[in-house]
Backbone bond lengths (Angstrom), bond angles and torsions (degrees), N, CA, C in turn:
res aa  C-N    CA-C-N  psi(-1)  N-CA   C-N-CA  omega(-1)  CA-C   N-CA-C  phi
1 X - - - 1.453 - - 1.533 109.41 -
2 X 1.622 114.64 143.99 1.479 102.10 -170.54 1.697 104.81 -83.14
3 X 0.981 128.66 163.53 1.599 143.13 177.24 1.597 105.11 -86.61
4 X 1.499 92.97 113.84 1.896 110.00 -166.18 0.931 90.62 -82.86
5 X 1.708 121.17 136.40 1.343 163.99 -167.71 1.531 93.33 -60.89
6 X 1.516 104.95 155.06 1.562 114.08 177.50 1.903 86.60 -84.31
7 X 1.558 81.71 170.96 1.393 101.86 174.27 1.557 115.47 -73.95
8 X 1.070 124.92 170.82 1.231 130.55 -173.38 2.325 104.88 -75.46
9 X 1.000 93.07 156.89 1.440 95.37 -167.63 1.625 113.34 -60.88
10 X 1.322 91.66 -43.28 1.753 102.88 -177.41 1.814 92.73 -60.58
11 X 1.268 110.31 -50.43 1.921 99.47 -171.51 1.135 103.39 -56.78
12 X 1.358 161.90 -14.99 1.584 157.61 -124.98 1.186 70.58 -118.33
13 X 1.867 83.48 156.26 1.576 130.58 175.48 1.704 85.03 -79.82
14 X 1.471 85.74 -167.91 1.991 96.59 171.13 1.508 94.36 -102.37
15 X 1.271 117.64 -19.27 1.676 118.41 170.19 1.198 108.63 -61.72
16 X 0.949 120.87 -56.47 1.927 133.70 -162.50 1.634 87.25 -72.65
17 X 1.647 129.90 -59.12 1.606 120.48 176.05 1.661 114.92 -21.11
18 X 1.733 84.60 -86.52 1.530 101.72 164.35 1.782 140.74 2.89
19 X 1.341 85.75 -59.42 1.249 113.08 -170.36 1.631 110.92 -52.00
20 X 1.547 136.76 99.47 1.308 123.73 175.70 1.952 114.36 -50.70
21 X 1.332 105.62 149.25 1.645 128.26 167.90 1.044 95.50 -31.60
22 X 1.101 129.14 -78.18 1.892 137.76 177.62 1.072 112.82 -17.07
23 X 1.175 122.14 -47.71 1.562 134.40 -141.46 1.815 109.68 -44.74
24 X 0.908 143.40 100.53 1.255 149.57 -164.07 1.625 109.55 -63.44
25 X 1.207 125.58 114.02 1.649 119.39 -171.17 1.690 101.58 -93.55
26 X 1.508 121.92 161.43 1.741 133.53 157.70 1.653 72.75 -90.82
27 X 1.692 92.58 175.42 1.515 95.14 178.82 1.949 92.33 -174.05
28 X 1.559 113.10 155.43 1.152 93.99 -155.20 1.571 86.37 -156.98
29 X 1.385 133.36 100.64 1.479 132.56 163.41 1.406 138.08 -90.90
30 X 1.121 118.60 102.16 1.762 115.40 -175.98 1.779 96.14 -92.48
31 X 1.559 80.88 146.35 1.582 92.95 163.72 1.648 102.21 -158.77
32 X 1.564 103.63 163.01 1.413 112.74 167.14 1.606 116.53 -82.98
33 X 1.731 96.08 141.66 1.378 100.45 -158.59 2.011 90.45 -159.49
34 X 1.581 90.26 101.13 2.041 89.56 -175.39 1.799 104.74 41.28
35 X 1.967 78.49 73.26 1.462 88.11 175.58 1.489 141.90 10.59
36 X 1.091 98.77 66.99 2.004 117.93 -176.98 1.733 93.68 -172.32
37 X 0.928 101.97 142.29 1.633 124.03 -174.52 1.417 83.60 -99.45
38 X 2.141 98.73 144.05 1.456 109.42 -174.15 1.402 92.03 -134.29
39 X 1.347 110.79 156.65 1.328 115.55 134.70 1.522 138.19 -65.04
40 X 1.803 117.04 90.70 1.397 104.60 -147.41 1.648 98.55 -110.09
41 X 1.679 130.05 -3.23 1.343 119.58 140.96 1.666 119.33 -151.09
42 X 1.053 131.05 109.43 1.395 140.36 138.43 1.088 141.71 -52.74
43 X 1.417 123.93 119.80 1.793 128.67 175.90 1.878 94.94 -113.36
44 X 1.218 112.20 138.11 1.259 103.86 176.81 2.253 96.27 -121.73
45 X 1.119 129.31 111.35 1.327 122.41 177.81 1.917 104.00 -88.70
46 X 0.942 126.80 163.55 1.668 131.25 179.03 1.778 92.47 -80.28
47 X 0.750 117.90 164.53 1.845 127.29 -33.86 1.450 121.15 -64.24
48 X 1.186 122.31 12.62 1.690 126.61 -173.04 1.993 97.57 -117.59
49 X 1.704 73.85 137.25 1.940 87.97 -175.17 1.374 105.16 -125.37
50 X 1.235 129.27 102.13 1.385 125.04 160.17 1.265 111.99 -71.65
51 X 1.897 92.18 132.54 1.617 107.18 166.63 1.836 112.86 -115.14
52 X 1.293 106.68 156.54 1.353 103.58 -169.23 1.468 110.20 -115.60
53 X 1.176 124.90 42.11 1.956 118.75 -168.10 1.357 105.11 -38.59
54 X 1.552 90.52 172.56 1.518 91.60 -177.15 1.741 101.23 -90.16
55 X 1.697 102.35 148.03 1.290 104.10 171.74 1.949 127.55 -83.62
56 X 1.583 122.84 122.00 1.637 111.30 -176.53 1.276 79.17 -72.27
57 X 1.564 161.76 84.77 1.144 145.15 141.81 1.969 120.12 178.52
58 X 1.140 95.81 160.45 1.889 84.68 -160.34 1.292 109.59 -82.88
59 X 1.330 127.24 52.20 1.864 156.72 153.11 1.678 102.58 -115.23
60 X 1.832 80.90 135.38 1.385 99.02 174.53 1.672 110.35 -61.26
61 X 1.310 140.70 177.48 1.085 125.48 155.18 1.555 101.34 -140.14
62 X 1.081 119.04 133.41 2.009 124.41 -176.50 1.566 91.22 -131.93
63 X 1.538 88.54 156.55 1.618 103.76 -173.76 1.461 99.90 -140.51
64 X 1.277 124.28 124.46 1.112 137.82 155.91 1.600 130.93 -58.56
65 X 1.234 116.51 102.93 1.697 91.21 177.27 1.766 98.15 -136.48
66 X 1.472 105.10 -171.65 1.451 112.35 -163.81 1.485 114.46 -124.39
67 X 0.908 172.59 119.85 1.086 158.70 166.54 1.614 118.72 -45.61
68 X 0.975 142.94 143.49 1.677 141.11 -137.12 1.700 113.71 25.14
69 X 1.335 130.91 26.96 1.041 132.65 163.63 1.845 105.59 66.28
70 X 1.595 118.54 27.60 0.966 117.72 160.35 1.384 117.73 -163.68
71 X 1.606 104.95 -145.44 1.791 107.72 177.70 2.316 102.82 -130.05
72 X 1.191 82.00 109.76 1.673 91.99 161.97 1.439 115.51 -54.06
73 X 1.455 119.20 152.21 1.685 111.94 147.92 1.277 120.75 -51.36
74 X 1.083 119.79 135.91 1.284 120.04 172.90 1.667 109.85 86.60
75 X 1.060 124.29 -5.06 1.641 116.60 148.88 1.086 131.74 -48.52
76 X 1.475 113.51 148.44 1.931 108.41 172.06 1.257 87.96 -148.66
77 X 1.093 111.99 126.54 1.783 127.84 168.07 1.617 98.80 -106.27
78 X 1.041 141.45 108.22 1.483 138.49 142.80 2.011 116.89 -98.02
79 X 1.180 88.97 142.34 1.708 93.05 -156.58 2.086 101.69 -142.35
80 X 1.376 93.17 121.02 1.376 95.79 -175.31 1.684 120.62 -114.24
81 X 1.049 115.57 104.60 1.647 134.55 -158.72 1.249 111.01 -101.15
82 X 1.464 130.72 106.97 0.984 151.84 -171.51 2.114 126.78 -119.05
83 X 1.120 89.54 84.60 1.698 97.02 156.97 1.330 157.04 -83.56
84 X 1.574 117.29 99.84 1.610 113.74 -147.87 1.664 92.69 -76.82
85 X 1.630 92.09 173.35 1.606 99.29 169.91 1.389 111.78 -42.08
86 X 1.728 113.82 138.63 1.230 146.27 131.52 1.713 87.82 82.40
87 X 1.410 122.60 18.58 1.300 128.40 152.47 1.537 131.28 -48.15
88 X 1.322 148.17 141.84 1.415 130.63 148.58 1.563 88.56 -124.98
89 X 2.029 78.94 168.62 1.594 109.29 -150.46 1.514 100.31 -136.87
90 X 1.103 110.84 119.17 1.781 95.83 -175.84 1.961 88.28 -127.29
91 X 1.427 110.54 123.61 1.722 127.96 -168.42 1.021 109.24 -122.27
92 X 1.614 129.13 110.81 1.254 119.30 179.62 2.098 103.67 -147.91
93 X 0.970 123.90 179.10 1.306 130.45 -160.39 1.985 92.50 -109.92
94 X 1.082 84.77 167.59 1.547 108.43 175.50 1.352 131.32 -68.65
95 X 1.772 90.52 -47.72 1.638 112.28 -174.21 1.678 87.38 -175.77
96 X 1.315 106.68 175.44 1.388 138.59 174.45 1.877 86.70 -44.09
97 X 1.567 103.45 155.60 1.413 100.83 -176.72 1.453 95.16 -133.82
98 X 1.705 135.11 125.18 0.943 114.72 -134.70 1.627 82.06 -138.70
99 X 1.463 101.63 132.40 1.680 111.97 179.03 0.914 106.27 -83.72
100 X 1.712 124.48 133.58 1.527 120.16 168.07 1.449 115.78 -92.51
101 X 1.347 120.68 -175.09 1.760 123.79 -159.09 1.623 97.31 -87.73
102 X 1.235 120.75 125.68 1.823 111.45 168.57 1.752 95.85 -86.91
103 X 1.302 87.71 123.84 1.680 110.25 155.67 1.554 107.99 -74.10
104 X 1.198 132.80 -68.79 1.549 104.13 -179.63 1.083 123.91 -113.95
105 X 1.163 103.76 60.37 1.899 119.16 155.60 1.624 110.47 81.53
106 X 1.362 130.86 13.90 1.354 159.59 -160.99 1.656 93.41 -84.37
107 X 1.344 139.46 146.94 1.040 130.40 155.91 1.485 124.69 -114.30
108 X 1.753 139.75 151.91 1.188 119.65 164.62 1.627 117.87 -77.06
109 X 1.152 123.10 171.57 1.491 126.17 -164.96 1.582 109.83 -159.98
110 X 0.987 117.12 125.00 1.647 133.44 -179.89 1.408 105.09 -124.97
111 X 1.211 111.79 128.85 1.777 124.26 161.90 1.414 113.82 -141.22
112 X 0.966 114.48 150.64 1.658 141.12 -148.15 1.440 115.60 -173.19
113 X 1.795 88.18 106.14 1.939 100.95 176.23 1.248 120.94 -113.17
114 X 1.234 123.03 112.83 1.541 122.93 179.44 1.086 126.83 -96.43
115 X 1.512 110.61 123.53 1.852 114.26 167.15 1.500 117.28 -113.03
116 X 1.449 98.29 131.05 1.318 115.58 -159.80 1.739 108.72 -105.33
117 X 1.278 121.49 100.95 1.508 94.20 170.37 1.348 137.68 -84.18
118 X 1.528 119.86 -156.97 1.519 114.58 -174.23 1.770 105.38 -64.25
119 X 1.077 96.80 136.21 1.949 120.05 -179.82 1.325 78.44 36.01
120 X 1.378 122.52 86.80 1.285 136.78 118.90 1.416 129.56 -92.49
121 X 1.461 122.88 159.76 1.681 122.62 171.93 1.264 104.74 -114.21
122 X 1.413 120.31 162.76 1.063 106.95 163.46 1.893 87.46 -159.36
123 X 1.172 106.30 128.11 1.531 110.28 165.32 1.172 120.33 -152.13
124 X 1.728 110.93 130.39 1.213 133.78 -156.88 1.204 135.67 -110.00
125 X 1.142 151.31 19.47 1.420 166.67 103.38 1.570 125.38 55.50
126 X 1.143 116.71 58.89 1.446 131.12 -158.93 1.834 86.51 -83.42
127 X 1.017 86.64 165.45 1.889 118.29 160.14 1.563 103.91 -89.76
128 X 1.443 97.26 162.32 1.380 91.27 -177.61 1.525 115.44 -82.91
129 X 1.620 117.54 168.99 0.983 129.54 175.21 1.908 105.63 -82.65
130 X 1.417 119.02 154.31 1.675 114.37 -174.87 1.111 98.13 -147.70
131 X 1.618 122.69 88.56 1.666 132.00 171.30 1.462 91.09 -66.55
132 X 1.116 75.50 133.48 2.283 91.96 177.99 1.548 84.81 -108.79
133 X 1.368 91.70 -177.92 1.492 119.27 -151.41 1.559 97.18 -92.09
134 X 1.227 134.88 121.44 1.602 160.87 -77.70 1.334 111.41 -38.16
135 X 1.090 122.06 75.88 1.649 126.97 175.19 1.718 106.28 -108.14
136 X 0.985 94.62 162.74 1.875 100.24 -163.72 1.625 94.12 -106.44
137 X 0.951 144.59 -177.36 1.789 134.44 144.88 1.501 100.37 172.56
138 X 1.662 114.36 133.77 1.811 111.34 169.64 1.452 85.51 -126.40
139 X 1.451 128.78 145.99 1.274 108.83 149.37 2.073 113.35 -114.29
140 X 1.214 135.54 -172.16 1.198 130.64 173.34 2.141 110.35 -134.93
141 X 0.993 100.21 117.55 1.974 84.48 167.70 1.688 94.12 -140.42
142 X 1.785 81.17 135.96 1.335 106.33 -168.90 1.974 92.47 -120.88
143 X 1.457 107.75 119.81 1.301 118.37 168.22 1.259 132.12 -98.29
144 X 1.318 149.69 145.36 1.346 125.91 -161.56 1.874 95.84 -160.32
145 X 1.254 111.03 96.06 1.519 143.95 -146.67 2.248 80.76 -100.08
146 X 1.560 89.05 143.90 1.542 115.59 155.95 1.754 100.16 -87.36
147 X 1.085 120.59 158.16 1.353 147.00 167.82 1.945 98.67 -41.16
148 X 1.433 113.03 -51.58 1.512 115.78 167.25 1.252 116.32 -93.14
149 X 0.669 127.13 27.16 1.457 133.79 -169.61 1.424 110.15 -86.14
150 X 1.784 143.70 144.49 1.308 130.39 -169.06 1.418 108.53 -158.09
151 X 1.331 107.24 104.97 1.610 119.33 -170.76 1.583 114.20 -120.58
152 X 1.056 112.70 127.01 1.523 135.17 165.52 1.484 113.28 -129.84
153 X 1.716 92.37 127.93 1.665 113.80 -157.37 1.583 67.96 -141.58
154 X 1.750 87.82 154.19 1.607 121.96 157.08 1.126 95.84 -131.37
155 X 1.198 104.49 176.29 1.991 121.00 -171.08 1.922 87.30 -170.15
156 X 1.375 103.88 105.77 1.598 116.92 162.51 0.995 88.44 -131.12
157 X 1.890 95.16 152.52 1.381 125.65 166.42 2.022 107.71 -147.53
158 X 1.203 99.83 171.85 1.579 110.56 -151.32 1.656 91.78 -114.14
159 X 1.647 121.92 174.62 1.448 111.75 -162.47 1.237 84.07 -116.42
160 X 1.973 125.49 -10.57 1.656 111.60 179.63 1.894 94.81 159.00
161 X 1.117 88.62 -168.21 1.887 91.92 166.04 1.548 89.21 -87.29
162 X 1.127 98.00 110.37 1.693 112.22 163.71 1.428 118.65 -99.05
163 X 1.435 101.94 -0.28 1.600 111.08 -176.13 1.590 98.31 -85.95
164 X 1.201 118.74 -37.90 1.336 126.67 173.65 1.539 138.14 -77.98
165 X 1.367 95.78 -22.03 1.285 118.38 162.91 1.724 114.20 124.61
166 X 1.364 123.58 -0.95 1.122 149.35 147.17 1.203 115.20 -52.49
167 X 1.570 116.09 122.90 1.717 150.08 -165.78 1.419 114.75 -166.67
168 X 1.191 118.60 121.98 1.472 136.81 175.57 2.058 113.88 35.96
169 X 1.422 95.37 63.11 1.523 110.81 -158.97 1.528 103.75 -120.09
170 X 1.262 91.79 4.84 1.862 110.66 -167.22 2.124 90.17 -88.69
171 X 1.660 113.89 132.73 1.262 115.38 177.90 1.865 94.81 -55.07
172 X 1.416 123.50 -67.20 1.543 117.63 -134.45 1.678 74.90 -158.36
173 X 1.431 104.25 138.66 1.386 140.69 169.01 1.627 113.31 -143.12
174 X 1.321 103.34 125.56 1.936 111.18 178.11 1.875 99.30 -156.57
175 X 1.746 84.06 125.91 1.670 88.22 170.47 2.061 89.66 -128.43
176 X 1.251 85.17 162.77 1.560 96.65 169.48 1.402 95.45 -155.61
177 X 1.404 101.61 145.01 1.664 114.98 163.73 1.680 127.68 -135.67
178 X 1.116 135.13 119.27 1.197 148.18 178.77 1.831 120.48 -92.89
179 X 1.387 107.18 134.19 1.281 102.43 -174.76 1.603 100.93 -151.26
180 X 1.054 104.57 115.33 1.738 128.82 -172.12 1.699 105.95 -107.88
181 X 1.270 102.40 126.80 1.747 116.84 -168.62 1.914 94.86 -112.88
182 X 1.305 115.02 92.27 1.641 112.35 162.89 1.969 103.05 84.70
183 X 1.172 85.44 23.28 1.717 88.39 -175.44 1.773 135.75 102.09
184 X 2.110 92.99 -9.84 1.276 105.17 169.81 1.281 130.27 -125.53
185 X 0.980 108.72 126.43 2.016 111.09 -172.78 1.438 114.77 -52.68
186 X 1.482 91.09 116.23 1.445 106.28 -175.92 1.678 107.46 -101.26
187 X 1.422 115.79 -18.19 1.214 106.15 -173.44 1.839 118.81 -147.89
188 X 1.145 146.26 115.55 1.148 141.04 -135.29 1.659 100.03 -135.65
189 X 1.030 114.13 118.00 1.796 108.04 173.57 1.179 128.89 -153.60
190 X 1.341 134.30 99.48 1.152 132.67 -176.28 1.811 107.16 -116.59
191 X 1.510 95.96 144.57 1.376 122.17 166.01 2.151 129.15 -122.65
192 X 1.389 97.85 121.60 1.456 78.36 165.99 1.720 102.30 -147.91
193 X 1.495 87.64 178.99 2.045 93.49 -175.35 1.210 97.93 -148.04
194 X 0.751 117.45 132.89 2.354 124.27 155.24 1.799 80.05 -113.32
195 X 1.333 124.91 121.40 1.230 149.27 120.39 1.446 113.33 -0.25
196 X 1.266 121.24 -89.44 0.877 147.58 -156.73 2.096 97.83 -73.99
197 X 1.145 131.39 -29.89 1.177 138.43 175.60 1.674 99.53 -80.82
198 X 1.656 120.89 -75.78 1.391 137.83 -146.70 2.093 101.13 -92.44
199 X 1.440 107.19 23.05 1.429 107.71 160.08 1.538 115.67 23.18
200 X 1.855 102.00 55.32 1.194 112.87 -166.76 1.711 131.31 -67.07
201 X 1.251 96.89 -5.17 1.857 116.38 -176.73 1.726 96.77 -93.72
202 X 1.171 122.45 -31.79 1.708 117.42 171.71 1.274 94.56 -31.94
203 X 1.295 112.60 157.34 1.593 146.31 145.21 0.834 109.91 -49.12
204 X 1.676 136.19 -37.79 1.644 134.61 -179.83 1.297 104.02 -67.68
205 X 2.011 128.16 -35.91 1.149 95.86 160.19 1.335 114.00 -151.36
206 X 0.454 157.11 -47.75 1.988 138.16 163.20 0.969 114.28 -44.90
207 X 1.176 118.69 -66.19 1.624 139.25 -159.09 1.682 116.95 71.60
208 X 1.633 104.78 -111.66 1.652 105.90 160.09 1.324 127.21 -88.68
209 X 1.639 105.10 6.79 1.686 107.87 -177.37 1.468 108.64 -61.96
210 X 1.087 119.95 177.58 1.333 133.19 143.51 1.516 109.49 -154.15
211 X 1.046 150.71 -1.30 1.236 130.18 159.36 1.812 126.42 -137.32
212 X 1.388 104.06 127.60 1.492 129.68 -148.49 1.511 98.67 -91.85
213 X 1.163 131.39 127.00 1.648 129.60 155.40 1.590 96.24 -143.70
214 X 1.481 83.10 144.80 1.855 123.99 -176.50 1.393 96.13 -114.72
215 X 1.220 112.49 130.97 1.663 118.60 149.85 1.305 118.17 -126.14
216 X 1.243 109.78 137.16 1.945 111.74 171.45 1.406 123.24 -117.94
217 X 0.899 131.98 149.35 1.028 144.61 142.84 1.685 157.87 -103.74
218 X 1.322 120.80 114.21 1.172 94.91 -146.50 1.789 96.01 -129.04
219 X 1.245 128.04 126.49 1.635 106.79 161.62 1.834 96.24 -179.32
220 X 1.418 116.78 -164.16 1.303 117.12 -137.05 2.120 81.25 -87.91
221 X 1.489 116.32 137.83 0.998 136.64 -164.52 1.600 100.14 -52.87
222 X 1.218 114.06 -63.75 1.855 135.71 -174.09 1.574 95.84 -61.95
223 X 1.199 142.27 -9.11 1.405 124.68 -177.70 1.061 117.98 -75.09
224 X 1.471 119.63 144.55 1.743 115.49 162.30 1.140 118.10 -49.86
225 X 1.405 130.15 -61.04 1.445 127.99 169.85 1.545 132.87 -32.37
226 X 1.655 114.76 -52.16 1.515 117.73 162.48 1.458 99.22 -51.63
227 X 1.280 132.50 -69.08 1.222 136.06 -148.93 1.483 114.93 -48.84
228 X 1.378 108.24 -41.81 1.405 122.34 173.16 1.209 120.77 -78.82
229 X 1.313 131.80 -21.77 1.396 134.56 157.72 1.407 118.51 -84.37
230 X 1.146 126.81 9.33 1.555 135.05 -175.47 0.998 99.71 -119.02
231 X 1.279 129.77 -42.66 1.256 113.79 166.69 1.847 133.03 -90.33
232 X 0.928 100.84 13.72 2.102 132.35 163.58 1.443 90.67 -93.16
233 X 1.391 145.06 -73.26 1.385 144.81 154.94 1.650 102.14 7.67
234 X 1.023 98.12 -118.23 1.442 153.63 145.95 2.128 99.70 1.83
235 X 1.331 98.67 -10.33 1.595 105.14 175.46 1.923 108.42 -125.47
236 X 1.591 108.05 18.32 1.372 97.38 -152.19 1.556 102.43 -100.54
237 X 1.069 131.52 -14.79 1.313 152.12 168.21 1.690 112.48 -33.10
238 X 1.192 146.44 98.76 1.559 148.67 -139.02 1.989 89.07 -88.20
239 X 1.328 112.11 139.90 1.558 134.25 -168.27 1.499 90.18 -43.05
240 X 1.404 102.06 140.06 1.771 113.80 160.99 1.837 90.44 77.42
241 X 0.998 131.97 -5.89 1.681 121.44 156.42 1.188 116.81 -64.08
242 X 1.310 140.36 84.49 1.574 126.57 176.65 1.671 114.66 -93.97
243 X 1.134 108.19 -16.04 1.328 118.37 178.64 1.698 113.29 -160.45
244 X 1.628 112.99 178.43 1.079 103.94 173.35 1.538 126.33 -127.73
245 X 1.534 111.51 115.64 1.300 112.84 -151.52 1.520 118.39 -146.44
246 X 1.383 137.78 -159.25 1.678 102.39 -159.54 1.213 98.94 -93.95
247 X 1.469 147.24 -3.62 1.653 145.86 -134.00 2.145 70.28 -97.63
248 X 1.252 104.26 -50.98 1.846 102.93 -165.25 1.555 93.11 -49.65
249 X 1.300 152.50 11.85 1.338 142.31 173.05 1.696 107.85 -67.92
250 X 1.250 123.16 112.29 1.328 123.41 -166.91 1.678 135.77 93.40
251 X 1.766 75.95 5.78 2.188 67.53 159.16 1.227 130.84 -83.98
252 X 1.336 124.00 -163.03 1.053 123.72 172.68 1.658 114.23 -78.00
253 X 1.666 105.64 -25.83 1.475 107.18 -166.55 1.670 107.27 -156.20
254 X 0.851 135.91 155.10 1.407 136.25 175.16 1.757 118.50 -134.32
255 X 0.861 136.35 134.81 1.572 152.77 -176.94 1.245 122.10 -131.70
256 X 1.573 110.49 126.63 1.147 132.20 -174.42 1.530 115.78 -132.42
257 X 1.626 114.30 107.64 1.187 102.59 -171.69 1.617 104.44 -116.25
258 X 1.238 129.74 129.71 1.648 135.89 168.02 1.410 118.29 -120.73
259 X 1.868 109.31 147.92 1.391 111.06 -168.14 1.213 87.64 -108.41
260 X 1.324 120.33 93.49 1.842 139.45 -157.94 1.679 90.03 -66.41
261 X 1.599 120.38 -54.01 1.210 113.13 -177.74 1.812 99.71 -167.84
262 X 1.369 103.69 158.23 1.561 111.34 -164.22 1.280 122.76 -43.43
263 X 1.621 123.12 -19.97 1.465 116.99 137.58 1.321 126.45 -125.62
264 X 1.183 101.51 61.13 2.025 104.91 165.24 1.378 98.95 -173.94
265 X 1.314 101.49 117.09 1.604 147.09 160.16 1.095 120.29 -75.93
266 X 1.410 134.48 121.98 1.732 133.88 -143.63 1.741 93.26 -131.38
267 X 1.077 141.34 127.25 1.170 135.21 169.48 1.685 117.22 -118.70
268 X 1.420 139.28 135.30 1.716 123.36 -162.38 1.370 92.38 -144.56
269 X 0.597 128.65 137.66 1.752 140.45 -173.33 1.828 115.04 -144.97
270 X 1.116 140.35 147.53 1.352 147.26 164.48 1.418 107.62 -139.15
271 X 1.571 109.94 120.32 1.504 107.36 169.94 1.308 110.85 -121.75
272 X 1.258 122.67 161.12 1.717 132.50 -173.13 1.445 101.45 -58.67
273 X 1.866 120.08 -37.44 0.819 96.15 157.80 1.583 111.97 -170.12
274 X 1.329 137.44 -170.78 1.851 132.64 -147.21 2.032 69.49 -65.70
275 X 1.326 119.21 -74.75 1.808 88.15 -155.66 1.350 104.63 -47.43
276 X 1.154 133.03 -71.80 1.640 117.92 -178.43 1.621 119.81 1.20
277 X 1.020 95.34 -57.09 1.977 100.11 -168.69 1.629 88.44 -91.70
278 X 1.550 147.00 29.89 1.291 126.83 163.42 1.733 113.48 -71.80
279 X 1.654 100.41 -21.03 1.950 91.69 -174.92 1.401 128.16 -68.06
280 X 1.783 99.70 -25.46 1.505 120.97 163.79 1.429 129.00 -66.08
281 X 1.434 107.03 -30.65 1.788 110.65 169.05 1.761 99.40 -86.28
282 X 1.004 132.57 -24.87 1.347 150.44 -166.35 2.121 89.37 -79.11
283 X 1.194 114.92 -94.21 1.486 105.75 161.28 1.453 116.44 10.41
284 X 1.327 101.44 -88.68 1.562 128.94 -134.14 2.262 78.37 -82.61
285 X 1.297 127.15 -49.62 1.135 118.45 -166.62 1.667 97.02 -56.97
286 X 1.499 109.38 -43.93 2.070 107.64 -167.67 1.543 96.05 -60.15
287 X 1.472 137.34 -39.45 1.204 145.29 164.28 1.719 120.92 -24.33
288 X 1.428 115.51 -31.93 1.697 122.35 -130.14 1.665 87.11 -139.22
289 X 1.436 126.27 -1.09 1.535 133.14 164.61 1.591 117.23 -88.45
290 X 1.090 99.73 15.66 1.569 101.45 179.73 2.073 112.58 -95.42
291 X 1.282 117.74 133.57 1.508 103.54 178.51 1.387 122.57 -27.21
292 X 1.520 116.01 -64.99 1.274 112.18 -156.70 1.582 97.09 -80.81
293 X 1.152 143.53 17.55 1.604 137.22 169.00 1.739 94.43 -106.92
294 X 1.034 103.32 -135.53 1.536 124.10 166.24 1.275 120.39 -36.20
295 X 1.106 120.51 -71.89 1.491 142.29 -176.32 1.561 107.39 97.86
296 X 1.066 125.78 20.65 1.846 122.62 -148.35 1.616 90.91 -172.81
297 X 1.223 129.26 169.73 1.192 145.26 -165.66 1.693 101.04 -143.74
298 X 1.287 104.44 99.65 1.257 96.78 -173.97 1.270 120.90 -69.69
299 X 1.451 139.53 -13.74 1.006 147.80 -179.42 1.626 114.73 -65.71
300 X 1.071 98.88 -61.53 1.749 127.27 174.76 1.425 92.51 -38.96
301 X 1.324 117.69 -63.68 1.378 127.65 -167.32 1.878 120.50 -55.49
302 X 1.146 88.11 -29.41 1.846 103.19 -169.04 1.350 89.65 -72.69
303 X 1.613 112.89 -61.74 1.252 102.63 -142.63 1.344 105.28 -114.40
């Protein structure tokens, strides 16, 4: 399969700019092949190892993992994900992916560009990310959707070893994600924190949370597929949530669902803590067992 072109310069992050010619990509192609989506080429570069299990269902399934079960200073994982026509893609991590501390001010870095073709799936379901206590980390994912094209990504991350007593101890955390439908940006999102600047335990913004998950959704409005994941979306909000307002100060979990625009569905959640937010990955996995999605429940399956 040929290796799909970077995006155009103006679409790039300043990560994806950055990035020297050289830059060595992992790279990962599903396609349909006697109806079942395959893994039909993989490059895996260090520190990132793609695994390919077998799928109980007619979605590819790839697994991301790391070697020491995280990201050093001075890592760069860039990873190029590719879905042919009428493919699905089911992307998920190993375990928790765990940033280590930069000693001299070095940061780790992950980028990830997706091309999606016509009535493709693609859903991505990582573990969370866990900035430890002075670790540097930005990552960038840039998606790039056919007109049918239908992607659901989450992006969680953790406030530290909170089991240990570690919370927002991490120097600098920044993710951004981009998602372009037929050549035009449909969806734009960036997040960042320095700790130590954005007084992240205030009430203005964490408070007692510690762990953050985003989900999106993005694909052609009239499809069966959006429709059915928008409305799994669109149900994720925990009983007696009708809105969001200050009395919710002290749950276990909070949900926020918006129909950002006629195809992309924004989902924001904060729980006290990664089990806290399990009913929301729990949701969205009973959601993703149906034939024409997944066919399989990835959750069920992991664990």
């Amino acid at each position: 399969m040929p290796t799909p072109p970077l995006l155009p310069k103006a679409a790039q992050s300043e990560l994806l700019r950055a990035l020297p010619d050289t830059q060595p990509w992992s790279a990962l192609t599903v396609a349909q092949v006697r109806e079942q989506s395959r893994l039909v080429a993989s490059r895996s570069l260090q520190p990132l190892k793609i695994i390919n299990p077998k799928s109980p269902g007619p979605a590819c399934h790839a697994v991301l993992a790391s070697y020491g079960g995280g990201l050093v200073a001075g890592d760069r994982i860039a990873l190029r994900v590719r879905c042919e026509a009428d493919s699905r893609l089911l992307l998920t991590t190993q375990a928790n992916t765990r940033i280590f501390k930069s000693i001299d001010g070095s940061q780790a870095e992950q980028l990830t560009e997706g091309h999606l073709a016509e009535n493709a799936l693609a859903v991505v379901l990582p573990d969370p990310l866990v900035p430890q206590a002075a670790s540097r980390y930005r990552q960038a994912q840039h998606w790039h959707l056919a007109p049918t094209a239908t992607l659901l990504l989450a992006d969680w991350w953790h406030a530290g070893r909170t089991d240990a007593g570690e919370a927002f101890a991490f120097t600098t955390f920044a993710t951004e994600l981009r998602v372009s439908v037929a050549g035009r940006l449909a969806l734009l999102d960036r997040f960042a924190l320095r700790p130590e600047e954005h007084l992240a335990t205030s009430p203005a913004t964490f408070g007692a949370y510690r762990s953050a998950l985003s989900i999106y959704l993005v694909g052609p409005p009239g499809g069966a597929r959006f429709r059915q994941l928008a409305a799994a979306l669109h149900r994720l909000p925990p009983p007696g949530q009708t809105e969001l307002h200050a009395t919710l100060a002290g749950r276990p979990y909070v949900v926020a669902v918006s129909q950002a625009r006629g195809n992309v569905v924004l989902v924001r959640s904060l729980g006290i803590s990664r089990l806290a937010l399990e009913p929301v990955y729990q949701a969205v996995s009973a959601a993703l067992v149906e034939e024409e999605l997944l066919g399989f429940s990835p959750l069920q399956r992991k664990y």
